[in-house]
Structure formats: structure tokens, C-alpha cells
NUKEVO-731797 format. One line per 3 residues: their letters; for each residue x negated, y, z negated of N, C-alpha, C, CB. Coordinates in pm, whole numbers. Atoms other than C-alpha are relative to their C-alpha. Glycine has a CB too. Layout:
N
a	X:Y:Z:X:Y:Z:X:Y:Z:X:Y:Z | ...
//
This chain:
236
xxx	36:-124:68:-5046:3607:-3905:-43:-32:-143:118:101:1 | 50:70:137:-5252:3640:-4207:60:71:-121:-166:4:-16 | -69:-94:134:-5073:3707:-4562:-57:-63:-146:198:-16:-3
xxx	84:75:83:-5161:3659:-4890:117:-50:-127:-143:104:-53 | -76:58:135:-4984:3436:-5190:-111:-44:-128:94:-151:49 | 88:19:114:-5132:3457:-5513:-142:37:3:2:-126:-32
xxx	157:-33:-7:-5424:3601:-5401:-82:3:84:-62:-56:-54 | 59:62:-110:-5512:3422:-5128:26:22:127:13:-109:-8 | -63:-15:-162:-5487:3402:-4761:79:-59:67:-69:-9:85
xxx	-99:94:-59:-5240:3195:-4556:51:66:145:131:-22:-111 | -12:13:-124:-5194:3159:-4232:112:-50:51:-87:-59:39 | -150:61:-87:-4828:3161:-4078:28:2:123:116:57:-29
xxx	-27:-18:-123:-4755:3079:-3794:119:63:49:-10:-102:46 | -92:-52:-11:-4551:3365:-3660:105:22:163:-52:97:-62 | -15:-22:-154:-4540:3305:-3284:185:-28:48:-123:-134:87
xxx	-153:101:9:-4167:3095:-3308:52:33:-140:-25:-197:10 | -74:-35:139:-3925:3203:-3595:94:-151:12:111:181:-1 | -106:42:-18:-3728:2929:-3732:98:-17:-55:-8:-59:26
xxx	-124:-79:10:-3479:3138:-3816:-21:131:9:70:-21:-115 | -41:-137:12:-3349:3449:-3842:111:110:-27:-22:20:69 | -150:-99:35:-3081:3717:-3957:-50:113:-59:123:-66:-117
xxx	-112:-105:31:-2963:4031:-4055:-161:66:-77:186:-55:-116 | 84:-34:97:-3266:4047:-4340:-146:-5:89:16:-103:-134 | 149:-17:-65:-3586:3974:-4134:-30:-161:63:-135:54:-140
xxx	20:79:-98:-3727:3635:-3984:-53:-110:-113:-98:58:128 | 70:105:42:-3801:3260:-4086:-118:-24:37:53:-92:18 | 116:100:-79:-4073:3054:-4024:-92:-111:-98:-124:111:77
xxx	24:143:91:-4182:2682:-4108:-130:4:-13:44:-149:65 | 110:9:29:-4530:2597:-4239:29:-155:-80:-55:135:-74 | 5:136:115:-4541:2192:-4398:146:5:-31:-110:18:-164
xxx	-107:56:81:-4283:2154:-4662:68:175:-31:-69:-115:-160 | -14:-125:60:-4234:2546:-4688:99:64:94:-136:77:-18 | -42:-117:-141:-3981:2836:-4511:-75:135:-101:245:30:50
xxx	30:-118:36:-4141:3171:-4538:115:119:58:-144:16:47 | -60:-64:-71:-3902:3425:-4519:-128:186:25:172:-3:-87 | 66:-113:-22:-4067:3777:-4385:110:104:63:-125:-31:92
xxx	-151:-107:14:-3818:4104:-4445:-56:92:104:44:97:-181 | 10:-150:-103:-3779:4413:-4158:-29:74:-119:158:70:102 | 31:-94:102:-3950:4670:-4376:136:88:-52:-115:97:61
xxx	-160:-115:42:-3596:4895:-4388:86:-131:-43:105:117:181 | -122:54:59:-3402:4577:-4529:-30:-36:-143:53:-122:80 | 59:48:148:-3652:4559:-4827:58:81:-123:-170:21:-6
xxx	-38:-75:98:-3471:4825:-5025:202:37:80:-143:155:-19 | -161:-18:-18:-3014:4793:-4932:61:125:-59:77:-119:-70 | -30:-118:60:-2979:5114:-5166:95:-63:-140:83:109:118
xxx	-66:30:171:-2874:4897:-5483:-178:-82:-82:200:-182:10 | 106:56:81:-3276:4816:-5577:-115:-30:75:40:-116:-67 | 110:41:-137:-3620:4720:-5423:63:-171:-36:-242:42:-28
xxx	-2:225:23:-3598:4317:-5348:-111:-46:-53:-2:-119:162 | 92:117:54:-3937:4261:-5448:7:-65:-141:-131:48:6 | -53:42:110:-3802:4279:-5808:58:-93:-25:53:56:-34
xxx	-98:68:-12:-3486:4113:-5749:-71:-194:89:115:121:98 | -18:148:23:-3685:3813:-5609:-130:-37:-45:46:-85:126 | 91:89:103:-3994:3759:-5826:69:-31:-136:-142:80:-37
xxx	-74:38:107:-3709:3752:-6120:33:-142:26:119:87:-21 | -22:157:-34:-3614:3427:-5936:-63:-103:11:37:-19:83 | 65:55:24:-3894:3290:-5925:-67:-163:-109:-13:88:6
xxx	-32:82:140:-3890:3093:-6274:142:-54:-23:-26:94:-125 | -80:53:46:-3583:2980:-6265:74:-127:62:60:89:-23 | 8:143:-11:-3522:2597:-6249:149:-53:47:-49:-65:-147
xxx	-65:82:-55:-3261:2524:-6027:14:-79:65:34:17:18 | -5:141:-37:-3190:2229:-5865:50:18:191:137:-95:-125 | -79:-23:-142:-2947:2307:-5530:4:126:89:133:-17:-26
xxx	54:-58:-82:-2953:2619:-5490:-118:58:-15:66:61:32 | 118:18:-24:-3280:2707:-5328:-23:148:-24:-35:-69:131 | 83:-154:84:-3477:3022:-5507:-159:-28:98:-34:-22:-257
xxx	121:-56:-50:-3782:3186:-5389:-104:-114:-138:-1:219:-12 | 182:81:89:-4139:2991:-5562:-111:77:32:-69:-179:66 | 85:-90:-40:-4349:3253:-5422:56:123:78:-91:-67:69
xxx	16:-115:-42:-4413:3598:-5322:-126:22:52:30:79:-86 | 86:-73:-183:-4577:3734:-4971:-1:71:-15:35:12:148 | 10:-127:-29:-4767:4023:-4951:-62:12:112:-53:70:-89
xxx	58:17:-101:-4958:4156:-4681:-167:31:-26:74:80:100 | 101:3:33:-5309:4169:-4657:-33:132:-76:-66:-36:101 | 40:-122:53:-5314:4528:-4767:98:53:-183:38:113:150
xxx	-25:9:144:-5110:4456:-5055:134:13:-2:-68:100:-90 | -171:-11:18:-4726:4522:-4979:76:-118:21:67:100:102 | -99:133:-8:-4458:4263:-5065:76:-4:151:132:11:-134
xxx	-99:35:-92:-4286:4149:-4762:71:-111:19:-37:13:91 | -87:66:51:-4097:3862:-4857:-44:-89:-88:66:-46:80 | -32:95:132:-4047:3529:-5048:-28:-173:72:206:32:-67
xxx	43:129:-22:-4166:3148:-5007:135:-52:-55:-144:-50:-72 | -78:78:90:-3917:2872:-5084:0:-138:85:155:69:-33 | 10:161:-65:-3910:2496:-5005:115:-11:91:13:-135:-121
xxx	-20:-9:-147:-3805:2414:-4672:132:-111:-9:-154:-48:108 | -100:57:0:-3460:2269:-4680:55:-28:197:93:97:-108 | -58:52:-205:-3312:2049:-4284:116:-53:-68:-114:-163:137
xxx	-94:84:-60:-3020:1936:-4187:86:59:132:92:-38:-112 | -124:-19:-87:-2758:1950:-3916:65:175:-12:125:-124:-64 | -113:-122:-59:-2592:2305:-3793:108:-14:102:-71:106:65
xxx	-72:26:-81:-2287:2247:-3697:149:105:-54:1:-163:8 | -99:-106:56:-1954:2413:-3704:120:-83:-140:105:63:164 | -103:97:136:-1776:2147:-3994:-142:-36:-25:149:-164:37
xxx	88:32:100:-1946:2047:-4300:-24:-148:-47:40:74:-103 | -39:100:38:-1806:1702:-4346:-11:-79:-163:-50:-54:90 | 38:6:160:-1792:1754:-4747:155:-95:-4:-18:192:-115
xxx	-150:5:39:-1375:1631:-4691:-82:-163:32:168:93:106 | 45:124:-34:-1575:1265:-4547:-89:-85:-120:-81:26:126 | 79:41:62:-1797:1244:-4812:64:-87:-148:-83:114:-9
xxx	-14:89:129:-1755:935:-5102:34:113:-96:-145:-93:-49 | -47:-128:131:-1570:1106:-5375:-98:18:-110:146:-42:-94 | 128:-25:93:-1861:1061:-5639:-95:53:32:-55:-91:-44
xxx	41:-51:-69:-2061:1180:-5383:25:143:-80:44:-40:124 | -36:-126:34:-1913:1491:-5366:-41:15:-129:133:28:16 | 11:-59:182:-1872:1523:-5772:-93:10:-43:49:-68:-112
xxx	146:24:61:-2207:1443:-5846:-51:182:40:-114:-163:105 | 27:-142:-48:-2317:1759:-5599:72:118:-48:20:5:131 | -28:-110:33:-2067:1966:-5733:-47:43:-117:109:11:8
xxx	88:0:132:-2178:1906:-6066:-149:80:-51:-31:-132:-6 | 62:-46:-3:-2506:2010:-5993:-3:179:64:-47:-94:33 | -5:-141:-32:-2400:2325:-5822:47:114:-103:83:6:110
xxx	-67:-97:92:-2203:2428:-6107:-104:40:-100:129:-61:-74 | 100:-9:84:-2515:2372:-6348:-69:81:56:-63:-105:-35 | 95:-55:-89:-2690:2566:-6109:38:128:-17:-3:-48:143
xxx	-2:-161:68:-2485:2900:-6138:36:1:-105:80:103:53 | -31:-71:197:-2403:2868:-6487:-146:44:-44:64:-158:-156 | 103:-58:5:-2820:2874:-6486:26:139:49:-93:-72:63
xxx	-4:-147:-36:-2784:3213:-6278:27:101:-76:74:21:83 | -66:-94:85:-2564:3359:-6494:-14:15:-129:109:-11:9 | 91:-38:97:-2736:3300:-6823:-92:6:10:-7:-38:-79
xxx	156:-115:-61:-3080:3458:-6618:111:140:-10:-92:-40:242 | -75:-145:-55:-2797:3765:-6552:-59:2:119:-25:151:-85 | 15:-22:-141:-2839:3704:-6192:127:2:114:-89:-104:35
xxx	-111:-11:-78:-2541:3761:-5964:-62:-29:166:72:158:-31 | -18:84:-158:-2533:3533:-5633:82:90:107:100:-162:-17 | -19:-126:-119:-2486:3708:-5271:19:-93:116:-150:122:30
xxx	12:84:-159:-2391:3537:-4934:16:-121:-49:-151:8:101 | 42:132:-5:-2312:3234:-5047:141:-57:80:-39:-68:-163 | -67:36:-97:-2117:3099:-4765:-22:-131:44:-14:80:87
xxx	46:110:-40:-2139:2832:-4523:-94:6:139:117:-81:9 | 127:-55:-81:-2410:3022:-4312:-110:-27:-92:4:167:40 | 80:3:54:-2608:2946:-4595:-21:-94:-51:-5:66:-47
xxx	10:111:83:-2527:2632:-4704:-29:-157:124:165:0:-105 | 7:146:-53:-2653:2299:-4579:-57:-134:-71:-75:11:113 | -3:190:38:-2641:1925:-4640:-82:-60:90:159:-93:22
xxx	105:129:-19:-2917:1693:-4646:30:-154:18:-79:-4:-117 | -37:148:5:-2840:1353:-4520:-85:-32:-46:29:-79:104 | 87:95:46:-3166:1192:-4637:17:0:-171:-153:37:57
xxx	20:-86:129:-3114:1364:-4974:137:-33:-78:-20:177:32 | -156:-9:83:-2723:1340:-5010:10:118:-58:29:-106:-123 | -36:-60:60:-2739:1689:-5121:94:120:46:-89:11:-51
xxx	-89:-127:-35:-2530:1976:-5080:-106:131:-100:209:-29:-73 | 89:-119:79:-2773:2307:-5143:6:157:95:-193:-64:-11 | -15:-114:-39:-2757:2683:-5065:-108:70:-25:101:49:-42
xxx	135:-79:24:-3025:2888:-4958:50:159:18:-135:-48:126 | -16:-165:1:-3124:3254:-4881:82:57:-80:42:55:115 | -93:-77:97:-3065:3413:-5208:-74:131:22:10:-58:-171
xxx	72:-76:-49:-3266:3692:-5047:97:135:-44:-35:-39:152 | -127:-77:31:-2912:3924:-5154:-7:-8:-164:152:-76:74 | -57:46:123:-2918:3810:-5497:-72:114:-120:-42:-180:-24
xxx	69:-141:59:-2971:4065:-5796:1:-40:-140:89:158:27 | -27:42:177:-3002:4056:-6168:-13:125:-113:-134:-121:-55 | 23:-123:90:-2932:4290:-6460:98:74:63:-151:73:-5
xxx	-77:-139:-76:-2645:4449:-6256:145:-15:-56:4:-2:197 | -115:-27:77:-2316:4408:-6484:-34:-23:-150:118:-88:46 | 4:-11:115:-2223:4409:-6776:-30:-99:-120:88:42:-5
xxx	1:80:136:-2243:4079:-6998:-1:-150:66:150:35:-113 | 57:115:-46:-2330:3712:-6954:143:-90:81:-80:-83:-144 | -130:48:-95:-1944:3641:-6859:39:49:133:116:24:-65
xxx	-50:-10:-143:-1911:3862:-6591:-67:-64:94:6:123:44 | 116:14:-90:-2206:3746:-6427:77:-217:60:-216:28:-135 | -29:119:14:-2020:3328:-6506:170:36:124:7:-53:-199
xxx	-132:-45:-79:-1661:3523:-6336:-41:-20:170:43:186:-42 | 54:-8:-111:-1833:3657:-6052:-43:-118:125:-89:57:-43 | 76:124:-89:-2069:3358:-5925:91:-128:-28:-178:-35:-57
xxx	-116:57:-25:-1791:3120:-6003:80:-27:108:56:43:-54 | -109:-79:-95:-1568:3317:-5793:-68:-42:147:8:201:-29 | 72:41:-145:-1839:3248:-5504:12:-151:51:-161:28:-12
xxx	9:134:-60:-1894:2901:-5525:128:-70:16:-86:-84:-79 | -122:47:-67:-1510:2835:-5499:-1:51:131:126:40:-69 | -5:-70:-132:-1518:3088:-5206:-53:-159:89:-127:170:9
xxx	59:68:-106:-1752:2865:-5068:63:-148:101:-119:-31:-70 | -29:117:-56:-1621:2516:-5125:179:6:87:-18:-113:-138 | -145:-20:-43:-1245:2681:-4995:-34:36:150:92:126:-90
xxx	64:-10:-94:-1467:2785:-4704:17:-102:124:-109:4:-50 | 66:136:-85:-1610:2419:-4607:89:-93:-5:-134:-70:-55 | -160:18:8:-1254:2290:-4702:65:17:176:74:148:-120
xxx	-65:-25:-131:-1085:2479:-4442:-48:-33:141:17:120:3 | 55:-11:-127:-1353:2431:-4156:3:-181:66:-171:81:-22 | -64:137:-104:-1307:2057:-4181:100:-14:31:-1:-119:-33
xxx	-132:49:-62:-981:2008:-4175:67:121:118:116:-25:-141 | 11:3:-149:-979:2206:-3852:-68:-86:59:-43:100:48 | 97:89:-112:-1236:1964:-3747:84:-144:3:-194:-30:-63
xxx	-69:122:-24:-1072:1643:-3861:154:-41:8:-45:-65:-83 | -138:-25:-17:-726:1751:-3883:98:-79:-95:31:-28:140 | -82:65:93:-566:1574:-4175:137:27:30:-30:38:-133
xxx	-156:-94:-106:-247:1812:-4021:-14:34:29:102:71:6 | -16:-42:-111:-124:1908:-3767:-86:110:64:110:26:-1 | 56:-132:-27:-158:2282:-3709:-74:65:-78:77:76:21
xxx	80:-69:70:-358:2528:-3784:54:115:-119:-75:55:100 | -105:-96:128:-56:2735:-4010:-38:-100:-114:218:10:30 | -44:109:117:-28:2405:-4200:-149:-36:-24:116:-151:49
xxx	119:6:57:-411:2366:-4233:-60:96:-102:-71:-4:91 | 22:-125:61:-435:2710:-4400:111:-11:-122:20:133:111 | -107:42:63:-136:2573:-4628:-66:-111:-70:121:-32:86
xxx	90:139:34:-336:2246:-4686:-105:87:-171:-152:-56:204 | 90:-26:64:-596:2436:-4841:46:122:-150:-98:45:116 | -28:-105:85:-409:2723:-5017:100:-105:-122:89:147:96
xxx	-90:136:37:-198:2374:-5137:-156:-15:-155:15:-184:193 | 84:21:110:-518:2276:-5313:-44:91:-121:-97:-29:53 | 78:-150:75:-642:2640:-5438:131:-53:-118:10:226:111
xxx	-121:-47:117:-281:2657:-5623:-4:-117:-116:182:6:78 | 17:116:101:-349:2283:-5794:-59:43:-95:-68:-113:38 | 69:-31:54:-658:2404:-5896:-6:82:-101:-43:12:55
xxx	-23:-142:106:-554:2719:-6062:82:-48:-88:69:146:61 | -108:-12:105:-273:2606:-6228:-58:-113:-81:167:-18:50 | 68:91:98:-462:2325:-6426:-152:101:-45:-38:-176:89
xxx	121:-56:31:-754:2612:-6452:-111:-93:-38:21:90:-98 | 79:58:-69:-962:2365:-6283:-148:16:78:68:-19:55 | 128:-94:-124:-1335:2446:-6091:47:-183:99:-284:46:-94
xxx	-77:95:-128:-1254:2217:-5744:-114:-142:-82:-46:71:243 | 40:133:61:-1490:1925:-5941:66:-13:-70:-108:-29:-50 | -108:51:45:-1288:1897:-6201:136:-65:106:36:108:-81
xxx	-129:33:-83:-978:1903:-5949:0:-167:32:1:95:155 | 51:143:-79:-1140:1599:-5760:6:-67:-92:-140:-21:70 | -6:113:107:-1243:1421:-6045:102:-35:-36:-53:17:-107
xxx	-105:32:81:-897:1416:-6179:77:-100:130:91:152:-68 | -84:61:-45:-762:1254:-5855:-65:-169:0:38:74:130 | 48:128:-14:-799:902:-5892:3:-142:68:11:-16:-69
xxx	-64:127:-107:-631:712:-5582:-69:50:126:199:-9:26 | 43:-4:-135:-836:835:-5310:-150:6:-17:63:122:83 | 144:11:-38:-1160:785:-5166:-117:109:8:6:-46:116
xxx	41:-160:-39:-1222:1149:-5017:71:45:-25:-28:56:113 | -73:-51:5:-1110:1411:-5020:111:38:124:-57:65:-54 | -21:11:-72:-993:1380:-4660:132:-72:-14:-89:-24:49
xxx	-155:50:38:-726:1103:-4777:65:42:-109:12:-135:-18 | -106:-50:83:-614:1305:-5055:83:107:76:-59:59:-129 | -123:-104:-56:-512:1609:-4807:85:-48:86:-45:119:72
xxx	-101:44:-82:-349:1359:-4608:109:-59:-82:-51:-94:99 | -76:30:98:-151:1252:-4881:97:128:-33:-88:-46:-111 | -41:-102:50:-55:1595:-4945:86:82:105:-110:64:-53
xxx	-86:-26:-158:119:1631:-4574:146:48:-48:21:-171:113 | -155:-38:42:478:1590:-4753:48:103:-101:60:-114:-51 | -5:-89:79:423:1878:-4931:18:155:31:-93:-24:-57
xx	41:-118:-80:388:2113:-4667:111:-26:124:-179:1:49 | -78:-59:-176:629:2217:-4351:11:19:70:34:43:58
//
């Protein structure tokens, strides 16, 4: 189908989506995903999106993955957002607890630089889960897409906006936490895996820590995999 970016025409191939959810439909082209919105999900009743994602447009993050263009249709209405075409693996574990501890830190590092950017744009992050997040083996990266949710200008001051998206990207990594160690099982059960992790949260907080710092500070283990196994005699 033909749409136009910047002016022009472009030709997507819409026959095969590859993807899809909730918001409207993927689809690959080269190095590109185009997303293309169900006309009724272009306005949620907190704003139009076309606003909310040509604001994103300009802004130079690194991991997670922002719109670089805006799709209209030939007759002139926005219907979604371009953004570079991020692969890897879908699976149900993330294997972030496997990964070289510098590894990790390095990526978190960049994620954190990434919404502290957001939040001095005043942009508040949406969905950021582990439906949204995937790791690049060729790349080594850890990056989060579909900010297709994401809004800006909607509280009050450049901290809430640092509270908020904060608040997410722990969500997240407490997320991809918990889903390995069901997968690789550092312990036992699944009570004491949910203990494992709420084990770490409480470290974290009480040194008012973001989980890179945390890591960084441990300095006898490899992963983070042999630190929660370390952390067995701590738990019941």
C-alpha cells in the first residue's frame, strides 16, 4: 500500500504484518518497522497521537526505540510512525540474570540515560514491559520499543516526569528478573522465587539504589544469576 513520508510515496508492503497489537499493525520494509494505527486507536481520550509522536521524533535516544518518521496517507491523514527495525529472539525468559555483569551495567546505563533524556523532553513512557522489550544478540543490547503510548507535557514538573519513568524501568527490569529465575531457577519454588526478587527490590531501596547501581556495587559475582544464588540463605 501506498503512503507518503515527507512528502513522498512509499510503498509498504502490507500483505503480511510483522506484528501486531492492541494499537494497529507492523510491517518490515529494509532496515525499517512501520507501525500503521486502527483509525479509533489514534485518539485513547487523553490526546491525538499524531502529536504525541512527532514530539518524539527529535529526540536522541539510544535504546529505547522512538519514532524517526511520520506516515500519512496519500490523502493526507497521519496514520502512524516509522522507527528502525529492531530483531531478536521471542521467548518467554529474557536471559538478562545470564548476562556478563558489565554487560548488563553498561545496558543499564544506557537505559537510564535514555529516560532521564525523556524526562527532560517532559515525555512520560507507557508499556514499557517485557512485551516490548527485546535483546539483540548481534548488538549486545537491551532496547524497548513501541512508545506508540507515550505522551508529553502531561504533569507537572521535570521531576515527576524523572519519578514516574524511573518507576517503569524498575517495573521492567523486576519484570525480566522474575521471568528468569522461573526459567533458570536459582530456587527452588515459585513462593521463594517471588521472595528472590522482592529480596533484591528491598536491597535496592534501602541503599536508594536504581538496580545498576545495585549490581555495580556487588563485586563477587559474575551475573546476576550467581548473586541470587548466593542469596538462597536468606530466604525460607
Amino acid at each position: 500500500m501506498v503512503y507518503l513520508i515527507d512528502g513522498k510515496k512509499i510503498d509498504i508492503p502490507t500483505e503480511k504484518p510483522y506484528g501486531q497489537g492492541s494499537e494497529g499493525l507492523v510491517f518490515k520494509k529494509g532496515d525499517f518497522a512501520y507501525k500503521i494505527y486502527h483509525q479509533e486507536m489514534l485518539n485513547e481520550n487523553y490526546g491525538n497521537k499524531e502529536n504525541f509522536h512527532k514530539y518524539l521524533l527529535n529526540i536522541p535516544t539510544k535504546q529505547v526505540i522512538l519514532p524517526d518518521k511520520a506516515i500519512f496517507s496519500t490523502t493526507g491523514e497521519y496514520v502512524g510512525y516509522r522507527a528502525p527495525l529492531i530483531t531478536g529472539a521471542k521467548r518467554k525468559h529474557f536471559g538478562i540474570t545470564k548476562l556478563p555483569k558489565e554487560e548488563l551495567i553498561k545496558n543499564l546505563q544506557i537505559l537510564e540515560d535514555d529516560f532521564s533524556l525523556l524526562s527532560e523532553n517532559y515525555v512520560l513512557a507507557a508499556d514499557v514491559s517485557p512485551v516490548n522489550y527485546i535483546y539483540t544478540n548481534d548488538t549486545k543490547t537491551m532496547n524497548i520499543i513501541d512508545p506508540g503510548r507515550y505522551r508529553h507535557h502531561c504533569l507537572e514538573d521535570k521531576d515527576s516526569y524523572a519519578r514516574q519513568n524511573n518507576k517503569q524501568l524498575d517495573k521492567l527490569i523486576e519484570l525480566l528478573l522474575y521471568l528468569d529465575f522461573l526459567e533458570y531457577k536459582p530456587i527452588s519454588t515459585k513462593r521463594k522465587i517471588q521472595e528472590l526478587k522482592e529480596l533484591i527490590k528491598r536491597l535496592k531501596n534501602e541503599k536508594n539504589y536504581s538496580y545498576r547501581e545495585l549490581f555495580e556495587s556487588i563485586t563477587d559475582y559474575e551475573t546476576i544469576d550467581d548473586y541470587a544464588k548466593s542469596l538462597k540463605k536468606y530466604i525460607r
